[in-house]
C-alpha positions as CSV (number, residue, x, y, z in Angstrom):
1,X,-11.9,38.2,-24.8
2,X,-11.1,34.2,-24.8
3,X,-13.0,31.7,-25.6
4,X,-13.9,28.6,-24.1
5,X,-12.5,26.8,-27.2
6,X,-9.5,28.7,-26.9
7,X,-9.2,28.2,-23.4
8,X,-9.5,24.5,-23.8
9,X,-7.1,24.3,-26.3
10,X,-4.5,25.9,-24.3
11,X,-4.6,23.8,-21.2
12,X,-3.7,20.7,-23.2
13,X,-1.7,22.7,-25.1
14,X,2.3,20.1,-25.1
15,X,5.0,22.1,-23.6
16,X,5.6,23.4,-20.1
17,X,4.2,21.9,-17.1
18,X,0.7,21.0,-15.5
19,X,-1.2,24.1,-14.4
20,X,-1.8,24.0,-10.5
21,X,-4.5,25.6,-7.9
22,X,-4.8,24.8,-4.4
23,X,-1.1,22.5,-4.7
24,X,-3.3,20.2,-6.8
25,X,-1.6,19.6,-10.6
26,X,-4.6,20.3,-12.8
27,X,-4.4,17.3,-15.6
28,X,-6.7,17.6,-18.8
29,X,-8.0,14.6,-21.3
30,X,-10.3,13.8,-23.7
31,X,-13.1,11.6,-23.1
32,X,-14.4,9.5,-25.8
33,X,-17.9,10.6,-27.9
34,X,-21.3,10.6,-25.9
35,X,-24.4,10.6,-27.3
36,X,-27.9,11.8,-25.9
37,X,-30.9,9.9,-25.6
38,X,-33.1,12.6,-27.5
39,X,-34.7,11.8,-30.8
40,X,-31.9,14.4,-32.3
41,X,-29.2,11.6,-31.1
42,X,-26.4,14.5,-31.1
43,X,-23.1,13.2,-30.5
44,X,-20.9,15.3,-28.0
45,X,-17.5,15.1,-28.9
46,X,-14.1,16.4,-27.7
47,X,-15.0,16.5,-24.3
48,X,-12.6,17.7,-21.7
49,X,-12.4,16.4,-18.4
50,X,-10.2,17.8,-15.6
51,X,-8.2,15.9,-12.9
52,X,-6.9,17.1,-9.8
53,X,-3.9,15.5,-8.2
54,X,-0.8,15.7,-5.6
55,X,0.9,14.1,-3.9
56,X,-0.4,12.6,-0.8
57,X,-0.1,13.3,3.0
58,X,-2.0,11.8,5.6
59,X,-0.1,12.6,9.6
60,X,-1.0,8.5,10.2
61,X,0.9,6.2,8.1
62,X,-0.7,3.5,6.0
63,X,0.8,0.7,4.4
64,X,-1.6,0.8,1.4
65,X,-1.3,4.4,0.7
66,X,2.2,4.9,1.6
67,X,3.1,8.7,1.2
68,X,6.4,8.6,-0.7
69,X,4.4,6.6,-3.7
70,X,0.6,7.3,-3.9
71,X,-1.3,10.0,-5.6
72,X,-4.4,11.4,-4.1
73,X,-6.9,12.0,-7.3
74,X,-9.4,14.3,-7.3
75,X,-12.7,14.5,-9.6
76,X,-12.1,11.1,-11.0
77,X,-15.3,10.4,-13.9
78,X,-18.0,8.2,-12.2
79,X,-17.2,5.0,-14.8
80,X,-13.5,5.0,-14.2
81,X,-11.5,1.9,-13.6
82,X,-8.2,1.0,-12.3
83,X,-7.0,0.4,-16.1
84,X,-8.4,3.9,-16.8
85,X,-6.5,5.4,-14.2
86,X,-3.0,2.8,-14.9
87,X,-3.2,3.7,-19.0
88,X,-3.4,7.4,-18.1
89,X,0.0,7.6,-15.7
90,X,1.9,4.4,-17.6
91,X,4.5,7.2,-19.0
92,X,5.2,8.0,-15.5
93,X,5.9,4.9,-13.9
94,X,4.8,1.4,-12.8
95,X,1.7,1.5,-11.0
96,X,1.0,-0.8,-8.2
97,X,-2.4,-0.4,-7.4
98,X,-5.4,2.5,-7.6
99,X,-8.0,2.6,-4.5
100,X,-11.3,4.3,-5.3
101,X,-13.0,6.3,-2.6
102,X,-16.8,7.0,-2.4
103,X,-18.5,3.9,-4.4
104,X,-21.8,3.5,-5.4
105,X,-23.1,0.4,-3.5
106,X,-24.6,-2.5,-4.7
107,X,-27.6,-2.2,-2.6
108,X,-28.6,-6.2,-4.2
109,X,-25.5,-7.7,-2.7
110,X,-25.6,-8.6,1.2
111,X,-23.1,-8.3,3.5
112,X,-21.3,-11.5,3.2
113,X,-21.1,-10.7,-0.6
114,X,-19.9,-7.3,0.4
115,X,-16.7,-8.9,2.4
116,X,-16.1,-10.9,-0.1
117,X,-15.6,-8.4,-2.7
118,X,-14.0,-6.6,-0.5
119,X,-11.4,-9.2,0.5
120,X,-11.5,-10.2,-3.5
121,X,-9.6,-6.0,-4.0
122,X,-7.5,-6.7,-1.6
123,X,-6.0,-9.6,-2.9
124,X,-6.0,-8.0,-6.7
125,X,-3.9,-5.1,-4.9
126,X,-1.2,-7.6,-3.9
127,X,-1.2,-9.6,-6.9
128,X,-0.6,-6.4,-9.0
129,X,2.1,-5.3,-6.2
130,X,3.9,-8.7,-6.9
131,X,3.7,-8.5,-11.1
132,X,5.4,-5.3,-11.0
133,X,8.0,-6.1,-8.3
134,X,8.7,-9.7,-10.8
135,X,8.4,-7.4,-14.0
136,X,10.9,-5.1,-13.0
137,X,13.4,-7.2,-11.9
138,X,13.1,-8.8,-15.6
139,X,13.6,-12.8,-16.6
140,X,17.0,-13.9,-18.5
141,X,15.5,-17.4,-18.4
142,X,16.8,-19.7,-21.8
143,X,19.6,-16.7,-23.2
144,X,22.4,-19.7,-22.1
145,X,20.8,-22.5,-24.2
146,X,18.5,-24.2,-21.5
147,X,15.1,-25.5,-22.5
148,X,12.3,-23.9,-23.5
149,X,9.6,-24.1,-20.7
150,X,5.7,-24.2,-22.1
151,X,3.7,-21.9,-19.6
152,X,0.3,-22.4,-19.2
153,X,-1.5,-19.1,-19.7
154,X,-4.4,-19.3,-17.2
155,X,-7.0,-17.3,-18.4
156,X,-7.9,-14.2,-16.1
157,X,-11.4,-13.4,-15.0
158,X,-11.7,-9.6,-16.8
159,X,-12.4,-6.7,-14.7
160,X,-16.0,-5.6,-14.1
161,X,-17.1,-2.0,-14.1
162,X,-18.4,-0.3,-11.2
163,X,-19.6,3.4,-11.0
164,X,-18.9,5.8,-8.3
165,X,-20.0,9.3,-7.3
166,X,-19.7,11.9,-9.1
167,X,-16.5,13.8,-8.6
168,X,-15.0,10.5,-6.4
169,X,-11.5,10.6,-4.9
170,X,-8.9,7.9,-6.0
171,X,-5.3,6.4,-4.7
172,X,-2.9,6.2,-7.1
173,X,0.3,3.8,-5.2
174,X,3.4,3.8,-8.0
175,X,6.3,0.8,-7.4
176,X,9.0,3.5,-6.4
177,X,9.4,7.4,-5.6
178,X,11.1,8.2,-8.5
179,X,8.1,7.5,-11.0
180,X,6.0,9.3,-8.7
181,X,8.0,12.1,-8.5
182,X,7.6,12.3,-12.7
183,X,4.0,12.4,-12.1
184,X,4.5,15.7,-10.5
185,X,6.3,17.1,-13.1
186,X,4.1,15.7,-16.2
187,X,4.3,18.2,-19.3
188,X,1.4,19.9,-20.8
189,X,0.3,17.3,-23.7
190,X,-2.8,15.8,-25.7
191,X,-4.6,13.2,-23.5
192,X,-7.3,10.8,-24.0
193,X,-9.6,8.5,-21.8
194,X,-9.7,5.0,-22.9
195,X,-12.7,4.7,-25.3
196,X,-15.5,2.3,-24.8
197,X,-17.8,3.9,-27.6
198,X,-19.2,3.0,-30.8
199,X,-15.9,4.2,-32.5
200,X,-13.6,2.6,-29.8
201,X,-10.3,0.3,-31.2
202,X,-10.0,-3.2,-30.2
203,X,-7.2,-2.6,-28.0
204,X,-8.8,0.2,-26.0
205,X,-11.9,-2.4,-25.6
206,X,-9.4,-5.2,-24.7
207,X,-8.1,-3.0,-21.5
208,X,-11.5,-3.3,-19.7
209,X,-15.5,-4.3,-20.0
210,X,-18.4,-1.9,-20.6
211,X,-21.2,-1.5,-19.2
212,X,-25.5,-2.2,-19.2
213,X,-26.0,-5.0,-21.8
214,X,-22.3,-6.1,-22.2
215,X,-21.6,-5.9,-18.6
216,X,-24.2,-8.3,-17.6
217,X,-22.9,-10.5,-20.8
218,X,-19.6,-10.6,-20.0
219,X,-20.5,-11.5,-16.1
220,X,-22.9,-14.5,-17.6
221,X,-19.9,-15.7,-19.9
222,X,-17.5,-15.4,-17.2
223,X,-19.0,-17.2,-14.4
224,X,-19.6,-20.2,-16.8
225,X,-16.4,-20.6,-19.0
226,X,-15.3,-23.2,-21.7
227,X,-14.2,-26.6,-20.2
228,X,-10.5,-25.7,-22.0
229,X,-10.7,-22.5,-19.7
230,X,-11.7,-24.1,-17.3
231,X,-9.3,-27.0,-17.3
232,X,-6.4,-25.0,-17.9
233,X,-7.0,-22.9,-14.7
234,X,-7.8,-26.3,-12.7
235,X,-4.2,-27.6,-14.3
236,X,-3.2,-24.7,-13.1
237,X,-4.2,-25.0,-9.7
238,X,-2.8,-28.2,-8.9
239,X,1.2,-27.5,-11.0
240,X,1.2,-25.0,-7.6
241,X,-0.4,-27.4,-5.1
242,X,1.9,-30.0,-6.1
243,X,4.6,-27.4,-6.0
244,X,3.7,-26.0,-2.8
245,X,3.5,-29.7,-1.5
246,X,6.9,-30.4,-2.8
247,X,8.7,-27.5,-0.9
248,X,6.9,-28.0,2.6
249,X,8.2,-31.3,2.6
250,X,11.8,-30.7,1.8
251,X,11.6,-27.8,4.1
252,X,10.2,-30.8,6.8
253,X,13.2,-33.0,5.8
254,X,15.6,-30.3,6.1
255,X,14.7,-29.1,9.8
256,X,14.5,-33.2,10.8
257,X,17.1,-33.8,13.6
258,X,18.8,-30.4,13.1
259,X,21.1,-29.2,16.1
260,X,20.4,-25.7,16.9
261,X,22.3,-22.8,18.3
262,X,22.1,-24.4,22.0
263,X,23.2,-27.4,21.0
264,X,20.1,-29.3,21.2
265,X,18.3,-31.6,18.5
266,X,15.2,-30.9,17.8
267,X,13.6,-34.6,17.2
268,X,10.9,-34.9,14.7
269,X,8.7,-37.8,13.5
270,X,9.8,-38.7,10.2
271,X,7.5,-41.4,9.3
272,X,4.3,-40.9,7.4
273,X,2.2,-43.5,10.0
274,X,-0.8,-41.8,11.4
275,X,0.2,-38.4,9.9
276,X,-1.9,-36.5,7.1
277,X,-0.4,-35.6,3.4
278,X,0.6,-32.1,5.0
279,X,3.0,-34.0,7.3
280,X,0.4,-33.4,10.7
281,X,-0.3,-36.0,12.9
282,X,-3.6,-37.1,13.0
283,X,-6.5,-37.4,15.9
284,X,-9.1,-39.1,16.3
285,X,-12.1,-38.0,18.3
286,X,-13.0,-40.9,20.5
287,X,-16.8,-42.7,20.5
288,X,-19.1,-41.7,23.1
289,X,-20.2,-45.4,23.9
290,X,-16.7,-45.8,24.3
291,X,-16.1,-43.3,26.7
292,X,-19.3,-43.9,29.0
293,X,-17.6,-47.4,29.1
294,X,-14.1,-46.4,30.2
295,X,-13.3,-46.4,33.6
296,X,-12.3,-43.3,35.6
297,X,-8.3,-42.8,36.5
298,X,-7.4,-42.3,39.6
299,X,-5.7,-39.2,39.7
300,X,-2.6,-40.8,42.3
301,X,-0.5,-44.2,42.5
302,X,-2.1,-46.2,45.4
303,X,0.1,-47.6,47.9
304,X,2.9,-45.7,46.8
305,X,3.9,-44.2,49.9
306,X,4.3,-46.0,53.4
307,X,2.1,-43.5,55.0
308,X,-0.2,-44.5,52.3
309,X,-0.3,-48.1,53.3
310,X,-0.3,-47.3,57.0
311,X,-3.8,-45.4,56.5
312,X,-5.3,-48.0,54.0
313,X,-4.4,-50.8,56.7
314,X,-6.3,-48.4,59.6
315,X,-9.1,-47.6,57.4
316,X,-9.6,-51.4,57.1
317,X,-9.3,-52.4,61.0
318,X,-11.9,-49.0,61.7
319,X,-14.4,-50.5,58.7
320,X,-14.0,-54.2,60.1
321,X,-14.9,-53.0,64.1
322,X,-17.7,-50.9,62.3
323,X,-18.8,-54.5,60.6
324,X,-18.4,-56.2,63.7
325,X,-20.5,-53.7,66.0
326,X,-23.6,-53.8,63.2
327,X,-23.3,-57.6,63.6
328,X,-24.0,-57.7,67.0
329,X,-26.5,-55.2,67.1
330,X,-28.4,-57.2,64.2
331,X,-28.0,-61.1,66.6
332,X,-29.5,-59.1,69.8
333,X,-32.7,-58.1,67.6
334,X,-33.0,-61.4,66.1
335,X,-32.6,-63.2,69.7
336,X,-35.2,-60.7,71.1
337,X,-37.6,-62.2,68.1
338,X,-37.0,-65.6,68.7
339,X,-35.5,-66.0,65.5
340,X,-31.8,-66.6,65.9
341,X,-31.2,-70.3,64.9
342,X,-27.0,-70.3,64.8
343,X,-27.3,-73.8,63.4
């Protein structure tokens, strides 16, 4: 009979390949020490934890989860986090972004606060798609004697921890196919989950935050950093502004009078007179004590057609018999009254 020691030891056991039920790859690690909150204060240590993965299929195609590159992660802990997850499948490959499923809601933070840290992963996603599509690619900047450029390391906000449920599902979305495809054939080896413990190394602690006390510290320091820190990302800032600036306005200057495939030049305004810094002209809303004061158009030319002046002059000669006929009406009561004194 084996047992459970022995059995633990030989699923992370190096050599061979991942053991598999269901087509998920079965993936075993350590987690880090854990101690109790009885008077005793055992510490639980060489704890095992089992992940499920494969790759994933879905019949509709999404553009965050595309199927040639993402993992679908099973039984992920509940106080994982996306550099968990990114240290654990490095040796595989680059990896571009990890979605958690079934969250634990903040029930404190309202829904505008909700978007917003919603819209706040999304853009995190795209960032870390763009730093590996840049690190790949590599920099060969100053091998041929150029100038050393200074770059401004802009400090990063550092990543908070949330929990999740317990046994929570998780996207894993690798830069190309090949790396995931070495995640499916990962060998049998000694793992460990990044420790955050007592005993933890600095560099495990420098990969993410913890949690309870030092959580809420690290939020408090965070939202009110140094005036270096802070200086440095407002420097920052405006290098890209200016940058930014700088190459909308020599793509301005390049379309100005540019013949296009028709033949046709496209004229554009190149002065800066009544025109914002972003090159767009401006307007002005008029007052409203001006505009009670303006006069209403009329909405045709008068006079501009002969027909036109033919009705004006027979409107007039109808209005002046219509004048005439109310004159006389008005002397014959006045005569009747005896009071019609022509002179």
């Amino acid at each position: 009979m084996v047992s459970k020691k022995q059995k633990s030891e030989d699923s992370t056991s190096t050599g061979g390949g991942l053991d598999q039920i269901s087509n998920f790859f079965i993936l075993p690690f350590h987690m880090p020490s854990l101690t109790t909150t009885s008077t005793s204060q055992k510490a639980y240590k060489n704890i095992l934890h089992y992940l499920y993965f494969k790759k994933h299929e879905s019949p509709k195609e999404d553009p965050k989860t595309p199927k040639n590159r993402t993992l679908f992660v099973l039984n992920v802990p509940a106080d994982a986090t996306e550099s968990h997850l990114r240290d654990l499948f490095k040796p595989c490959g680059r990896v571009v972004s990890v979605q958690f499923l079934n969250r634990v809601r903040d029930t404190n933070l309202s829904k505008e606060e909700r978007e917003q840290q919603e819209e706040l992963e999304r853009l995190e996603r795209e960032a870390a798609l763009i730093e590996a599509q840049t690190s790949s690619a590599g920099t060969k900047a100053g091998k041929k004697g150029g100038k050393k450029q200074q770059q401004v390391e802009v400090v990063q906000e550092e990543e908070h921890r949330r929990l999740y449920a317990t046994g929570s599902q998780a996207y894993v979305v690798f830069l190309e196919e090949q790396e995931l495809n070495k995640a499916l054939v990962m060998k049998r080896k000694k793992r460990s989950w990044i420790n955050t413990g007592a005993d933890a190394s600095p560099a495990d602690l420098a990969k993410l935050t913890g949690l309870g006390v030092s959580k809420w510290l690290n939020e408090y320091h965070t939202r009110r950093p140094e005036a270096s820190e802070l200086q440095l990302k407002v420097d920052d800032y405006m290098d890209k502004f200016e940058r930014s600036e700088y190459e909308a306005q020599q793509a301005a200057l390049a379309r100005h009078n540019v013949m296009d495939d028709d033949g046709f030049t496209l004229v554009t305004r190149a002065g800066s007179k009544g025109q914002n810094s972003d090159g767009v002209i401006t307007i002005t809303a008029a007052k409203a004590e001006e505009v009670k004061n303006l006069k209403p158009k009329k909405k045709e030319l008068q006079d501009f057609y002969r027909f036109q002046m033919r009705e004006a002059k027979r409107d007039k000669l109808v209005d002046l018999r219509r004048k005439f006929e109310e004159d006389k009406i008005r002397i014959e009561a006045l005569k009747v009254n005896r009071r019609f004194k022509p002179y």
